[in-house]
LOLONU-641711 format. One record per residue (C-alpha): x, y, z; residue in three letters; residue number from 1. Coordinates in nm, 4 decimals, always signed. Example, Ala and Ser with C-alpha at 12.3 -4.5 7.8 and 13.67 -1.06 7.14 Angstrom:
<recs>
REC          x          y          z   res     n
REC    +1.2300    -0.4500    +0.7800   ALA     1
REC    +1.3670    -0.1060    +0.7140   SER     2
</recs>
This chain:
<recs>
REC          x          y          z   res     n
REC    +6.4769    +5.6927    -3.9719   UNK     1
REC    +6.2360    +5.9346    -4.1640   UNK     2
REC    +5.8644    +5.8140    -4.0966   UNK     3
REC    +5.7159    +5.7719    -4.4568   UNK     4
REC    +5.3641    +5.9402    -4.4881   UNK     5
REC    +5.0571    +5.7924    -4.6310   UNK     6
REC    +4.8869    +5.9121    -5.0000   UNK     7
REC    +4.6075    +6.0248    -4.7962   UNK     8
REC    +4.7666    +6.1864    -4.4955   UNK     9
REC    +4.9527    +6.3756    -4.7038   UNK    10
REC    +4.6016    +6.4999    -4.9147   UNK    11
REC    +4.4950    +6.5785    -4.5596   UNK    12
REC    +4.7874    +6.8041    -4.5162   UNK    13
REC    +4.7596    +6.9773    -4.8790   UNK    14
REC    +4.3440    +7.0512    -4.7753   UNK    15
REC    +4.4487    +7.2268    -4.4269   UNK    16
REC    +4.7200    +7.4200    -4.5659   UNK    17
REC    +4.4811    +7.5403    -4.8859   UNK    18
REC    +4.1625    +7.6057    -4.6048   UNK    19
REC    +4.4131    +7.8279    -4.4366   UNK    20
REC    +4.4194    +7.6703    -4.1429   UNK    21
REC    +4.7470    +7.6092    -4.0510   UNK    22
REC    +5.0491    +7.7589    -4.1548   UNK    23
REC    +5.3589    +7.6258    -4.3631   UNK    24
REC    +5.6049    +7.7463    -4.0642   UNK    25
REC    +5.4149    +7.5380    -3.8006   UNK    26
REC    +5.5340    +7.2005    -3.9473   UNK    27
REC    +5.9105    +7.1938    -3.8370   UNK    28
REC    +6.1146    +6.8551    -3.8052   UNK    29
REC    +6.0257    +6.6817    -3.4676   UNK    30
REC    +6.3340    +6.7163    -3.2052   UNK    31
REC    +6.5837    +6.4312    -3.2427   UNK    32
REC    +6.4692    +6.1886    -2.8986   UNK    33
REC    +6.7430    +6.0167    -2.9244   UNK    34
REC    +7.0384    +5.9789    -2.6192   UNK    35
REC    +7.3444    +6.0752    -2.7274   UNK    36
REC    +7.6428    +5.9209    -2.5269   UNK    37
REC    +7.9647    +6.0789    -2.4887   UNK    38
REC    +8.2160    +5.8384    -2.6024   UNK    39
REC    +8.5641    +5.9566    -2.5206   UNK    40
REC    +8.8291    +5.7816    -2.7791   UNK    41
REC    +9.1337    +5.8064    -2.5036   UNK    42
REC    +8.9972    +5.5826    -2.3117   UNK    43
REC    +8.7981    +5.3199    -2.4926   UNK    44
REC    +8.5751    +5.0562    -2.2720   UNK    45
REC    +8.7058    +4.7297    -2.3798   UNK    46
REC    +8.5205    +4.5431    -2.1163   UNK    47
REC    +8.1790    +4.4898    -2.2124   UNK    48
REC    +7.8769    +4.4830    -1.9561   UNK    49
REC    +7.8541    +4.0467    -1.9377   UNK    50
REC    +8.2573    +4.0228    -1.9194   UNK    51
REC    +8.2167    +4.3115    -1.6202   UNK    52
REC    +7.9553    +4.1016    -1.4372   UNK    53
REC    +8.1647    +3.7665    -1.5053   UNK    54
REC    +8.4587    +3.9206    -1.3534   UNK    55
REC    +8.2434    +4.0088    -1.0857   UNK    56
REC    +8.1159    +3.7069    -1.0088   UNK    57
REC    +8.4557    +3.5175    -1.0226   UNK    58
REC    +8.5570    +3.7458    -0.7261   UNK    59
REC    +8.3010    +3.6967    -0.5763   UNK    60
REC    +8.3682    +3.3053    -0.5023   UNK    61
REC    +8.7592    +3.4639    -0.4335   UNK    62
REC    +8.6243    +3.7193    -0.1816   UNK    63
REC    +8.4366    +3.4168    +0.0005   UNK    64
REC    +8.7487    +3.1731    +0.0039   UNK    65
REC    +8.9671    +3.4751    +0.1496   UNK    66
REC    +8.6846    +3.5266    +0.4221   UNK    67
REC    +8.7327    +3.1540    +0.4954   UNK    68
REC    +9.0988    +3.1455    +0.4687   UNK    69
REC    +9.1893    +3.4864    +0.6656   UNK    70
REC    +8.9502    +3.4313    +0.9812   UNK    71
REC    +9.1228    +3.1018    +1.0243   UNK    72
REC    +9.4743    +3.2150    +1.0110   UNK    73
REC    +9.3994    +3.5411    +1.1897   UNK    74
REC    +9.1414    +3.3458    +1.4204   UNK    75
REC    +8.9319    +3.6898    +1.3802   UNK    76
REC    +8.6501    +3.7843    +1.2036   UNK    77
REC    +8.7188    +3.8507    +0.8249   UNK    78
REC    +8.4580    +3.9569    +0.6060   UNK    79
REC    +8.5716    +4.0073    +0.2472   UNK    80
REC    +8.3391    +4.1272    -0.0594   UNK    81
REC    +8.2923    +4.2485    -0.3826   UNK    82
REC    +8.2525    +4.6060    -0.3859   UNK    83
REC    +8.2606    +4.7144    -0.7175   UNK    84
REC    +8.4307    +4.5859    -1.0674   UNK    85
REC    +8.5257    +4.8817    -1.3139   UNK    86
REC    +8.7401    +4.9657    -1.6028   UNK    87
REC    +8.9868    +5.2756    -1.6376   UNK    88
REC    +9.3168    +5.3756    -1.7242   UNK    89
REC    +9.6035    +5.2011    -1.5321   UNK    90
REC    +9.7084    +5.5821    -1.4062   UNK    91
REC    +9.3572    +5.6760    -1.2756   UNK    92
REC    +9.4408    +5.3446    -1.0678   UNK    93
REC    +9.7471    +5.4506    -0.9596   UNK    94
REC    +9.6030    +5.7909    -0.8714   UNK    95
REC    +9.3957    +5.6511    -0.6202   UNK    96
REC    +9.5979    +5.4243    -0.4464   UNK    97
REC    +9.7521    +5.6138    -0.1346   UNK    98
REC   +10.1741    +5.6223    -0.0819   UNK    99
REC   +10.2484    +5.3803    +0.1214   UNK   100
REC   +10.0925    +5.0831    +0.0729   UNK   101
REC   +10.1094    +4.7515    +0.0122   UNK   102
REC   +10.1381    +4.7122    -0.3655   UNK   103
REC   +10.1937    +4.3091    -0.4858   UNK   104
REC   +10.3459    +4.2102    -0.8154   UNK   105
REC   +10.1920    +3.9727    -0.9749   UNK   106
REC   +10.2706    +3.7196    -1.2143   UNK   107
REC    +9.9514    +3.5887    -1.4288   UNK   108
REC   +10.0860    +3.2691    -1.5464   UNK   109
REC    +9.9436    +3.1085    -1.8018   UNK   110
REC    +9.8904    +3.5040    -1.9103   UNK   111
REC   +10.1180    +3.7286    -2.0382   UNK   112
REC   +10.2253    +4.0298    -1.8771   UNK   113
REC   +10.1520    +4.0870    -1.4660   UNK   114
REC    +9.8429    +4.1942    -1.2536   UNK   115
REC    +9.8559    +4.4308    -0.8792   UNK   116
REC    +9.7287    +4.3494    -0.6004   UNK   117
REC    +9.7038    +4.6038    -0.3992   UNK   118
REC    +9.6347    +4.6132    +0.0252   UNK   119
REC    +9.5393    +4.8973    +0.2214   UNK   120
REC    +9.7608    +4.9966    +0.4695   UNK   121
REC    +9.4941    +4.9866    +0.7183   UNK   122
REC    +9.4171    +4.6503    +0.6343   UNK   123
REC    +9.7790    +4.5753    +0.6154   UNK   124
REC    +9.9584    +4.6993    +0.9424   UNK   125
REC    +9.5858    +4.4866    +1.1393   UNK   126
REC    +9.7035    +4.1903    +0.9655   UNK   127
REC   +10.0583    +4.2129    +1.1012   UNK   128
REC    +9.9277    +4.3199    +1.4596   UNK   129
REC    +9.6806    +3.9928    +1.4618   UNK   130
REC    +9.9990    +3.7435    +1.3739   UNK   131
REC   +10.1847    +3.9391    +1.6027   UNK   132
REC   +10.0187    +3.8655    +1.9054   UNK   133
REC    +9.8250    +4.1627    +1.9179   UNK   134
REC    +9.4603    +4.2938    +1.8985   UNK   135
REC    +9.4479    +4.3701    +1.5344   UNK   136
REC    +9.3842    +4.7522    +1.5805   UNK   137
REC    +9.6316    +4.8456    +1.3325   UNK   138
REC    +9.9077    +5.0943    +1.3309   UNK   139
REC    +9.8019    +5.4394    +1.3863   UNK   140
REC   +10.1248    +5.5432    +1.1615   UNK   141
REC   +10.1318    +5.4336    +0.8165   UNK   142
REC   +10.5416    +5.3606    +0.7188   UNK   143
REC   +10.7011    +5.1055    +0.4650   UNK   144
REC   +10.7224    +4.7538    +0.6125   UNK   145
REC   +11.0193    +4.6144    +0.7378   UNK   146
REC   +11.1898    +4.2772    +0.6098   UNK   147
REC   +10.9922    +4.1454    +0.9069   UNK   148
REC   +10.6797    +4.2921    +0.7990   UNK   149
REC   +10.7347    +4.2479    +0.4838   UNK   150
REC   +10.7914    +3.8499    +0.5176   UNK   151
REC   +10.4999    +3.8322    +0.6864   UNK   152
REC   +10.2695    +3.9901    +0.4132   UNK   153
REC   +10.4247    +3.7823    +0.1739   UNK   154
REC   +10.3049    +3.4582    +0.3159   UNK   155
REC    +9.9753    +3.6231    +0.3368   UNK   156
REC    +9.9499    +3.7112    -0.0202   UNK   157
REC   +10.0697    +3.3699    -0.1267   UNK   158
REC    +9.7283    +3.2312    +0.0633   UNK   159
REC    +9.5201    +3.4787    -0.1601   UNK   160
REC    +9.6815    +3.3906    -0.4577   UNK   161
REC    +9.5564    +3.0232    -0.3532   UNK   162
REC    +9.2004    +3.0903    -0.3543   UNK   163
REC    +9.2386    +3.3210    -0.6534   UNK   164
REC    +9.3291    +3.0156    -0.8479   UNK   165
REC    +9.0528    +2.8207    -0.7393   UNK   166
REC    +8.8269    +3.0945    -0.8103   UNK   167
REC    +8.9545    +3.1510    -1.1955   UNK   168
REC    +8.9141    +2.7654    -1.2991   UNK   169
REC    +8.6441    +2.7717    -1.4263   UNK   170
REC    +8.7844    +3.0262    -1.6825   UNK   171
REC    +9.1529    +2.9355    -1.7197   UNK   172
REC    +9.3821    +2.6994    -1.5425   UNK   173
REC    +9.6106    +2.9821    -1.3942   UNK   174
REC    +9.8815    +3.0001    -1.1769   UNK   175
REC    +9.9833    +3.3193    -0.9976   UNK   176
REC   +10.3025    +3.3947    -0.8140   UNK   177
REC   +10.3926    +3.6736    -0.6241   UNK   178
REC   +10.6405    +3.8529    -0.8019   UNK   179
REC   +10.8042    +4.1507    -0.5349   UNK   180
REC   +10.5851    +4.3666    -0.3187   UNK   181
REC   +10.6561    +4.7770    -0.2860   UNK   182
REC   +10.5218    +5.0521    -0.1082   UNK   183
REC   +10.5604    +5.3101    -0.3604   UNK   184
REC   +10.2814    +5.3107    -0.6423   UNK   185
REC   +10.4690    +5.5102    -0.8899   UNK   186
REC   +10.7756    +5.2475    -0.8989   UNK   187
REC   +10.4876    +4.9984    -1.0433   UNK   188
REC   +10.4839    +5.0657    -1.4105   UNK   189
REC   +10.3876    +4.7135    -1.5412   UNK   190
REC   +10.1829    +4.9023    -1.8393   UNK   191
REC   +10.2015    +5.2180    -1.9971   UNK   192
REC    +9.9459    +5.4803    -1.8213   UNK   193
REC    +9.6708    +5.4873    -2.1272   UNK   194
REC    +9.6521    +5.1346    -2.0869   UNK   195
REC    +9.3085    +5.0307    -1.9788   UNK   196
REC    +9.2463    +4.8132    -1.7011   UNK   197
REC    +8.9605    +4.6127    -1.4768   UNK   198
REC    +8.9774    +4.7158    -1.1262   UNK   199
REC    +8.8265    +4.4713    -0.8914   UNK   200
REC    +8.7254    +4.6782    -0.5382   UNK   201
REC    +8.6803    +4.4036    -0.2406   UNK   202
REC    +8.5669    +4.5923    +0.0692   UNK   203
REC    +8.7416    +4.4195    +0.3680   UNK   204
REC    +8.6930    +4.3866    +0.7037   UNK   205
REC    +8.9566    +4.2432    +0.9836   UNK   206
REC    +8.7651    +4.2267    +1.3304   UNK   207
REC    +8.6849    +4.6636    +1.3486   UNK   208
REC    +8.9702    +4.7612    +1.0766   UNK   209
REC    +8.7986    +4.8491    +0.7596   UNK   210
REC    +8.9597    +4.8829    +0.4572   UNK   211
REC    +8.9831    +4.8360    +0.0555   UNK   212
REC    +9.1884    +4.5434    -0.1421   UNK   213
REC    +9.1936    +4.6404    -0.4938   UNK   214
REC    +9.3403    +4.3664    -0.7590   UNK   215
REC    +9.4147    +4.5563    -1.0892   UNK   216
REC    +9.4042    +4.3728    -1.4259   UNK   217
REC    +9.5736    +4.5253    -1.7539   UNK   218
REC    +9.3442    +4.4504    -2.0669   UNK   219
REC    +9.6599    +4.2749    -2.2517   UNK   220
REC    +9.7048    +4.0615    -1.9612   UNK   221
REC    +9.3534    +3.9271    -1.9688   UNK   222
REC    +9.3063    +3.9983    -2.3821   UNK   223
REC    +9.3675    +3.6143    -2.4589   UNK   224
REC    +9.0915    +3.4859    -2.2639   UNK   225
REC    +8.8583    +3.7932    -2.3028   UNK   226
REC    +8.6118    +3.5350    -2.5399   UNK   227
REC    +8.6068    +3.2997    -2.1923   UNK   228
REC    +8.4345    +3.6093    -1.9954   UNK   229
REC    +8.0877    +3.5148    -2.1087   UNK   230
REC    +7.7902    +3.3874    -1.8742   UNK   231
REC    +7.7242    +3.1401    -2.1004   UNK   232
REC    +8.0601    +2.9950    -2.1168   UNK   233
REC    +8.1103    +3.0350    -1.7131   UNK   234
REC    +7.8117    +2.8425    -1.6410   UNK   235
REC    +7.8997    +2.5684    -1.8760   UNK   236
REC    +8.2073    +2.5572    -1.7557   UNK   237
REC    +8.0823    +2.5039    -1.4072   UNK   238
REC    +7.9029    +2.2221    -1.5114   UNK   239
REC    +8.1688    +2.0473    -1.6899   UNK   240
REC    +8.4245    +2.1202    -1.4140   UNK   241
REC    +8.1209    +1.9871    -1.1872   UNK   242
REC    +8.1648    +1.6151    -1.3482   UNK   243
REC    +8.5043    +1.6159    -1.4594   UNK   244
REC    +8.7876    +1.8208    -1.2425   UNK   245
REC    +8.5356    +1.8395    -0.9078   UNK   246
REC    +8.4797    +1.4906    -1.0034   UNK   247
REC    +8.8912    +1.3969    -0.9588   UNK   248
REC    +8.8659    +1.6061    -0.6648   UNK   249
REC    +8.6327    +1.4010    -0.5075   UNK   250
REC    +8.8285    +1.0570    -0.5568   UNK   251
REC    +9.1636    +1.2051    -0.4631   UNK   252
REC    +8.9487    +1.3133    -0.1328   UNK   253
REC    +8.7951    +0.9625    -0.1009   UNK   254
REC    +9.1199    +0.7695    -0.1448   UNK   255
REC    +9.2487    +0.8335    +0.2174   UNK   256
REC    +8.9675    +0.7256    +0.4017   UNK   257
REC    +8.9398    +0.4252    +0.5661   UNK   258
REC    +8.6538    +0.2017    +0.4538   UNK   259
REC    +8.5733    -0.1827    +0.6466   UNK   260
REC    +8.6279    -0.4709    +0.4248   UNK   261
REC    +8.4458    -0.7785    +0.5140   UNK   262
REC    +8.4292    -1.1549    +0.3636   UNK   263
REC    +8.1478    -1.2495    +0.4005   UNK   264
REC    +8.0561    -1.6780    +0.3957   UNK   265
REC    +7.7113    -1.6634    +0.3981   UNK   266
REC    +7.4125    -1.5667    +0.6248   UNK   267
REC    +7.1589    -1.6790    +0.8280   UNK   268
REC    +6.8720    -1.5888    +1.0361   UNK   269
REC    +6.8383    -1.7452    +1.4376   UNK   270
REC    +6.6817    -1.6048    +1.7399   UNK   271
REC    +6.8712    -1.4136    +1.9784   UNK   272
REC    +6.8075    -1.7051    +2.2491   UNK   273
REC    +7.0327    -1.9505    +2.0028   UNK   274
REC    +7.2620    -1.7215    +1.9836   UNK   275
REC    +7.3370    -1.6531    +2.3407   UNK   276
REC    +7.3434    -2.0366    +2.3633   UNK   277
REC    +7.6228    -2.0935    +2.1296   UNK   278
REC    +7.9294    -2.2435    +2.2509   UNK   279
REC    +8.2839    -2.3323    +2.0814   UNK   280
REC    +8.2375    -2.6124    +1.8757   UNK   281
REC    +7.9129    -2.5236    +1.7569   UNK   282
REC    +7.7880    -2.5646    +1.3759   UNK   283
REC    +7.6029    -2.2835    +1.2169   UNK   284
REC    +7.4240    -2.4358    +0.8975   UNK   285
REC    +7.4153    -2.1478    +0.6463   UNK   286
REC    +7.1468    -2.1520    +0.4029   UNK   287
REC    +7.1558    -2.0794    +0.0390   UNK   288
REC    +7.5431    -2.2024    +0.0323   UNK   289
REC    +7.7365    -2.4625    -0.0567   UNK   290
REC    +8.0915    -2.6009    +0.0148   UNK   291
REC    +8.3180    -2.4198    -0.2461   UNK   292
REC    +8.1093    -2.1306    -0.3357   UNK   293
REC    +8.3109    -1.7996    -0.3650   UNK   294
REC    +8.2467    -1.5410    -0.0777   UNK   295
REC    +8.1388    -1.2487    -0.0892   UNK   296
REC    +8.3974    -0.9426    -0.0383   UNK   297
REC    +8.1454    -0.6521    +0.1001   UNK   298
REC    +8.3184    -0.2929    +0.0607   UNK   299
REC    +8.1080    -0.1425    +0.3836   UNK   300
REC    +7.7504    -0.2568    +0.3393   UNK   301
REC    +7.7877    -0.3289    -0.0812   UNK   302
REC    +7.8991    -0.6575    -0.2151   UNK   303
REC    +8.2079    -0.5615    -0.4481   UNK   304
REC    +8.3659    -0.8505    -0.5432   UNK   305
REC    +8.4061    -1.2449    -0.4915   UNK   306
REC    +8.7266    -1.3806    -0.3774   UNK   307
REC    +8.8028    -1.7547    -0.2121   UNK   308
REC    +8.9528    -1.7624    +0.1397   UNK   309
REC    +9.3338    -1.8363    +0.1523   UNK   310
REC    +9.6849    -1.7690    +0.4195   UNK   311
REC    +9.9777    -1.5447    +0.3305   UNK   312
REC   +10.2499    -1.6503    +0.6140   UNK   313
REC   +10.0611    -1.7081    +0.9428   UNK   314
REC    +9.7592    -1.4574    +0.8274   UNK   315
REC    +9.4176    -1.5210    +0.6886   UNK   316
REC    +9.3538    -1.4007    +0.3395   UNK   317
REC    +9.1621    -1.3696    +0.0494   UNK   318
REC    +9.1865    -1.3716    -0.3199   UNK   319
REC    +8.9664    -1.1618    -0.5409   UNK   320
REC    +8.8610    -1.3518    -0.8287   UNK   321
REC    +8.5870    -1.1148    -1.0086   UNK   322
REC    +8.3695    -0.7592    -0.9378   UNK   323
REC    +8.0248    -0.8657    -0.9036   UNK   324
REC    +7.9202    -0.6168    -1.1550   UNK   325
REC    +8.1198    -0.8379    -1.4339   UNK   326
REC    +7.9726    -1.1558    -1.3197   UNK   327
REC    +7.6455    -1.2963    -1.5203   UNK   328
REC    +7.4494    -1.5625    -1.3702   UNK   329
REC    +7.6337    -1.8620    -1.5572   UNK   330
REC    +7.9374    -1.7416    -1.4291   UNK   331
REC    +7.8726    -1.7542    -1.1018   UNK   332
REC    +7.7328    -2.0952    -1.1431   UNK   333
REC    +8.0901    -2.2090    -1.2738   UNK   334
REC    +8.3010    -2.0554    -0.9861   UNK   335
REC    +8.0641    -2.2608    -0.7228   UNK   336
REC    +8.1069    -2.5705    -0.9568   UNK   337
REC    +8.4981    -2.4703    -0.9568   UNK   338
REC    +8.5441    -2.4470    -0.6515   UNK   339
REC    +8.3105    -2.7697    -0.5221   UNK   340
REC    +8.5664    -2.9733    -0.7448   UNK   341
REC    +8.9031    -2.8110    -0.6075   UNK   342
REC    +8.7266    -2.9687    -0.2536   UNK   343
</recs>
């Protein structure tokens, strides 16, 4: 923007150039400061900086559950991380990707259209050598897998597919299936070449064998959920999925495990002399409870509910009659009264 001068700078101005003491050619237009940036128009950045560093930190939990998962199916060491996140045209990918290797098809369900994961050979032919018994060195010659080799891989990729889920859900529910796995990049057309894409460059490690994973995403795959890849909406997202889905988690975890359940009559404090004293026969006056009161059904060391004692067949039972969370005072004065006149 052209800086505006002032009535009086520009009297200044008129005085010097009248006194002769500058000249008219000395005042030239100050050099444009600016930073130009080339912008090539045949290959347009669609991803901007946040969605970049939202992919990248997506992967990031993905590259940590692989690290978890791998070492304990390979029983190795496995270190997996995020190397770098980038955009580009789907054939600069497939330019860099060597011939063989292991290329996975990927379907992005939910998504449209499908995503590559690709494995470095080195990586590859180390993972094989681990399952197969051996020291996970790797093949010294690179070749196309085998149906063997090829099985094996497959039940590998399904496991990263697994945490790749778990990493997107806080973005998008999605479910991705392996599609077909090939060795020859240039047989993997699943968009046109100018298509632009997010690369996603996990350096990985399998006990000495070092090597790249590379999961390629086409823009129109990822296009309907492009709004999603925001920080703000990934962090609230982890909040909500903190109380909500982790939240269902957490019960379905908690509903196997085995918890004591006690009914409780009542209590009473003695000395530990009385109580090595007692014999059969014995009476144990409780206090604070009368004949007829409800007992109390503790869930570990809380008092859940109250219930009244009863048989089913030859076993002892009881029978819940209310949470003590429902019960008001009144209440619990009319189950003891209840229960005092069923005696």
């Amino acid at each position: 923007m052209t800086e505006v001068l002032s009535q009086d700078e520009i009297d200044q101005l008129l005085t010097a150039i009248n006194a002769g003491d500058t000249e008219p050619e000395d005042f030239r237009p100050a050099a444009d400061s600016r930073k130009i940036k080339i912008y090539d128009f045949k290959r347009p950045d669609k991803f901007s900086k946040e969605q970049i560093r939202t992919v990248s930190i997506m992967h990031e939990t993905f590259a940590r559950l692989t690290t978890t998962s791998l070492s304990a199916q390979l029983r190795s060491m496995v270190h997996v991380h995020v190397a770098s996140v980038d955009q580009l045209t789907y054939e600069e990918f497939i330019r860099s990707i060597p011939t063989p290797t292991t290329l996975a098809i990927i379907n992005m369900d939910p998504l449209k259209g499908n995503a590559i994961l690709e494995i470095d050979p080195a990586i590859t032919f180390s993972i094989i050598e681990r399952l197969f018994g051996g020291l996970g060195e790797g093949s010294k010659y690179q070749h196309e897998l085998t149906d063997i080799e090829q099985s094996v891989m497959e039940g590998i990729i399904v496991r990263i597919l697994g945490n790749m889920r778990e990493a997107w859900t806080t973005v998008i529910d999605l479910r991705p299936r392996l599609g077909q796995i090939d060795t020859n990049p240039q047989f993997a057309q699943i968009v046109p070449p100018t298509e632009m894409v997010v690369l996603v460059t996990l350096e990985t490690k399998v006990g000495e064998v070092e090597g790249m994973m590379n999961f390629c995403i086409p823009y129109l795959t990822i296009e309907p959920i492009i709004g999603k890849l925001s920080a703000q909406f990934w962090y609230s997202s982890v909040r909500r999925n903190a109380t909500s889905e982790n939240l269902n988690v957490l019960k379905e975890k908690l509903s196997t495990v085995d918890v004591n359940v006690v009914a409780e009559i009542g209590k009473i404090n003695i000395p530990v002399r009385d109580v090595l004293y007692l014999q059969t026969g014995d009476v144990v006056r409780l206090y604070n409870t009368r004949v007829g009161d409800p007992y109390s059904l503790n869930i570990g060391s809380k008092k859940k509910f109250l219930c009244r004692p009863g048989v089913i067949g030859k076993k002892l039972a009881v029978q819940i009659i209310k949470k003590v969370a429902e019960l008001e005072h009144n209440e619990f004065e009319e189950l003891a009264s209840e229960g005092e006149e069923l005696l």
